[in-house]
TIPADREN-262491 format. One record per residue (C-alpha): residue in three letters; x, y, z; residue number from 0. Coordinates in pm, 1 decimal. Example, Ala and Ser with C-alpha at 12.3 -4.5 7.8 and 13.67 -1.06 7.14 Angstrom:
[rec 'ALA' [1230.0 -450.0 780.0] 0]
[rec 'SER' [1367.0 -106.0 714.0] 1]
REM end
This chain:
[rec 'UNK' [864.7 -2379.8 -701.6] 0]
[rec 'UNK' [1191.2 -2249.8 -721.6] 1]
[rec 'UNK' [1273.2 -1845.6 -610.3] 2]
[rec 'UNK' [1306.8 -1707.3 -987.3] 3]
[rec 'UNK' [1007.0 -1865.9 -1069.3] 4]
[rec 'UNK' [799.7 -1722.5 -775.8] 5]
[rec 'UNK' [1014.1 -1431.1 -813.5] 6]
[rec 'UNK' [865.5 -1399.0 -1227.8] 7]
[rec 'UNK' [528.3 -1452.3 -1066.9] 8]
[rec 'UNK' [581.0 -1151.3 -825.4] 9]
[rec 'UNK' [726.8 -949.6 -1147.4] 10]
[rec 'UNK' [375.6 -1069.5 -1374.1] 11]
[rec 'UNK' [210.8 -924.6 -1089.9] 12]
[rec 'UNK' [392.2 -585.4 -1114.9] 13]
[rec 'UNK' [359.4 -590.4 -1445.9] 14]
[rec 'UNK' [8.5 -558.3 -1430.7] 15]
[rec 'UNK' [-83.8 -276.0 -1266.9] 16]
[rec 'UNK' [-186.6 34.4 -1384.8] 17]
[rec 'UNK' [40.7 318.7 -1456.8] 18]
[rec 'UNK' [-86.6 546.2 -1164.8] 19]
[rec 'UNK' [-1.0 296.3 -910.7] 20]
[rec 'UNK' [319.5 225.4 -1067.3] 21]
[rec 'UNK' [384.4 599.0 -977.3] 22]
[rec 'UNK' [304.9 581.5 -663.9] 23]
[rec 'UNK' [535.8 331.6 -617.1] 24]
[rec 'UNK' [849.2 598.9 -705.0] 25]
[rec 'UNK' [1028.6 514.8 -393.3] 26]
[rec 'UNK' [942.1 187.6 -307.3] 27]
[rec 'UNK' [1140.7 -177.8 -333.5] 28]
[rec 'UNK' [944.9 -476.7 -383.7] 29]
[rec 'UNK' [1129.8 -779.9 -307.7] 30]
[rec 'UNK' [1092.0 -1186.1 -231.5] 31]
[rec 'UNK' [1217.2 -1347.0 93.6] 32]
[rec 'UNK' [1191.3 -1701.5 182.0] 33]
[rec 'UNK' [974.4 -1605.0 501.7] 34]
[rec 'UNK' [941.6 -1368.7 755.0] 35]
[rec 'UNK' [1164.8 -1298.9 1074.1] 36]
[rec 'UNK' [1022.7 -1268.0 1437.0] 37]
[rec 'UNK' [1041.1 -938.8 1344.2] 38]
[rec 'UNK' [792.4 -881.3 1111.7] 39]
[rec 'UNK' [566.8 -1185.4 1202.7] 40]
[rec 'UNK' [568.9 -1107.3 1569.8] 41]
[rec 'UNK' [317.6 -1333.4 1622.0] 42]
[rec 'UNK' [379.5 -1627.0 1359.6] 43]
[rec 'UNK' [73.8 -1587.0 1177.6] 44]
[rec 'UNK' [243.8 -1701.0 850.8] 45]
[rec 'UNK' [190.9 -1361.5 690.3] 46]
[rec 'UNK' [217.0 -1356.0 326.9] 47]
[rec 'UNK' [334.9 -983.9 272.4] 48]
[rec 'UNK' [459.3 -683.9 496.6] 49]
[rec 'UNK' [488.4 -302.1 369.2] 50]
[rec 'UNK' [778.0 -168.5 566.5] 51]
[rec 'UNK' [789.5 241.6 550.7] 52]
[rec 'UNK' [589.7 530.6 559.4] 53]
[rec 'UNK' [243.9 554.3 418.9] 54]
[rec 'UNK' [180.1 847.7 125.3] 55]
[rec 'UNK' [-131.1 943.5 356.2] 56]
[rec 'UNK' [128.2 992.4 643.1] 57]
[rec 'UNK' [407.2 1146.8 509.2] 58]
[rec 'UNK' [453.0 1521.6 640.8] 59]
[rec 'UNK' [610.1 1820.4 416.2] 60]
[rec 'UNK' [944.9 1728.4 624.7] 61]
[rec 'UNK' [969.1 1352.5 460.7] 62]
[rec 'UNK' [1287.4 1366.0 241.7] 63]
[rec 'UNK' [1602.5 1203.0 201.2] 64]
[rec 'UNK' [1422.6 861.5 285.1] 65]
[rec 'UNK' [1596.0 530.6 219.6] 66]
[rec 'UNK' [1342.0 385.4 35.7] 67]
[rec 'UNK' [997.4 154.5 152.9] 68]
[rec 'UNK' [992.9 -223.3 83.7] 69]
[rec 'UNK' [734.8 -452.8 14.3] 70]
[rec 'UNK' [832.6 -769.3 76.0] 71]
[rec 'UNK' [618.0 -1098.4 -44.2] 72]
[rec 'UNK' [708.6 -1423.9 104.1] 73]
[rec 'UNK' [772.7 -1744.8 -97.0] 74]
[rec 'UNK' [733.0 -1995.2 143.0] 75]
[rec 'UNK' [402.1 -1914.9 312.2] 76]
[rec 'UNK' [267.5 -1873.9 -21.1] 77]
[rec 'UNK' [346.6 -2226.6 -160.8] 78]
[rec 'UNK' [277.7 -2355.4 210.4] 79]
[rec 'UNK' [-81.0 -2252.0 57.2] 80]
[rec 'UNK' [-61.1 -2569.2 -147.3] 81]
[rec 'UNK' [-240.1 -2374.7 -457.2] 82]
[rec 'UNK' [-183.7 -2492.4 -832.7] 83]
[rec 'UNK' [10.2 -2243.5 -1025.9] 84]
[rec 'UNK' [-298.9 -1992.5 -1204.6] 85]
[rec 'UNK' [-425.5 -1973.6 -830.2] 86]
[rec 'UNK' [-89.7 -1902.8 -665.9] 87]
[rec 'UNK' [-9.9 -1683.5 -943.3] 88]
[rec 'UNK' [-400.7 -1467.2 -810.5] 89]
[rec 'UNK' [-272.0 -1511.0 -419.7] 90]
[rec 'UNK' [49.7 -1299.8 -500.8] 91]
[rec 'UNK' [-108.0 -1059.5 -681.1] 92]
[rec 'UNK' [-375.9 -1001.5 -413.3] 93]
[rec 'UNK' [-50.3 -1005.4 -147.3] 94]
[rec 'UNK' [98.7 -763.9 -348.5] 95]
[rec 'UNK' [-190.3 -515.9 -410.1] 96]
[rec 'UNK' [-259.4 -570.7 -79.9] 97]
[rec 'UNK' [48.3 -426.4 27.9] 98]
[rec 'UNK' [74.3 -155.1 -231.7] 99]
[rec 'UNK' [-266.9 -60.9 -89.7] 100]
[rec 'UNK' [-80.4 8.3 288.7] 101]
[rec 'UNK' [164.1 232.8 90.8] 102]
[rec 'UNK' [-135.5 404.6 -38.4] 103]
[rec 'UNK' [-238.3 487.9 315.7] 104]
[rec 'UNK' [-553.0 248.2 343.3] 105]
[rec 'UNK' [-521.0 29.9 665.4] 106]
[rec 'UNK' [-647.1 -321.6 723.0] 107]
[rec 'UNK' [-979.7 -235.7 864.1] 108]
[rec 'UNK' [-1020.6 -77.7 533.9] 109]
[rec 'UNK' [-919.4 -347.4 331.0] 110]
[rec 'UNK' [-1192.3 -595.2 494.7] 111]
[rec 'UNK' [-1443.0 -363.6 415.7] 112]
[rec 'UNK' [-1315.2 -328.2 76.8] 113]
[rec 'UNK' [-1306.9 -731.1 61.0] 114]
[rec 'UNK' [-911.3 -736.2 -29.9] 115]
[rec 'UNK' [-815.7 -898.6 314.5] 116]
REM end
């Protein structure tokens, strides 16, 4: 699959949510990248998704003037996933809440207890 077709598939996703969440995400840049860097896959774990910023549940009354967070969802781990398209299409949209749900303040230990890990 080609990037502006995973890229419409990240978009449907968007799309989708409700308008509370799209709110919340005010200040926040969701974007495709072929994979991550050693960076933000320290330990090459062939993560599908990273938030990158400041949770809502952490920011203090002295967070302004912020660039702005990113979510970033990664094509290539996500077709590495060998999924037919209506699947693929559910694994992005899980990355993405996923994600959106770190920039809501709710941390991984969280998540698996919420069963969105």
């Amino acid at each position: 699959m080609d990037r502006a077709a995973f890229e419409d598939l990240v978009d449907r996703a968007l799309e989708q949510l409700p308008e509370w969440v799209l709110d919340a995400l005010d200040n926040v840049i969701v974007t495709v990248e072929d994979r991550p860097n050693a960076e933000q896959d320290p330990h090459g774990e062939g993560i599908l998704g990273i938030y990158e910023g400041v949770s809502l549940h952490d920011r203090g009354f002295e967070y302004t003037m912020a660039l702005p967070d990113r979510i970033v969802i990664f094509r290539l781990p996500h077709l590495s996933l060998e999924l037919p398209v209506p699947e693929l299409e559910q694994e992005i949209r899980a990355t993405v809440l996923h994600e959106i749900a770190h920039h809501l303040g709710i941390d991984d230990d969280r998540l698996h207890e919420l069963g969105w890990d």
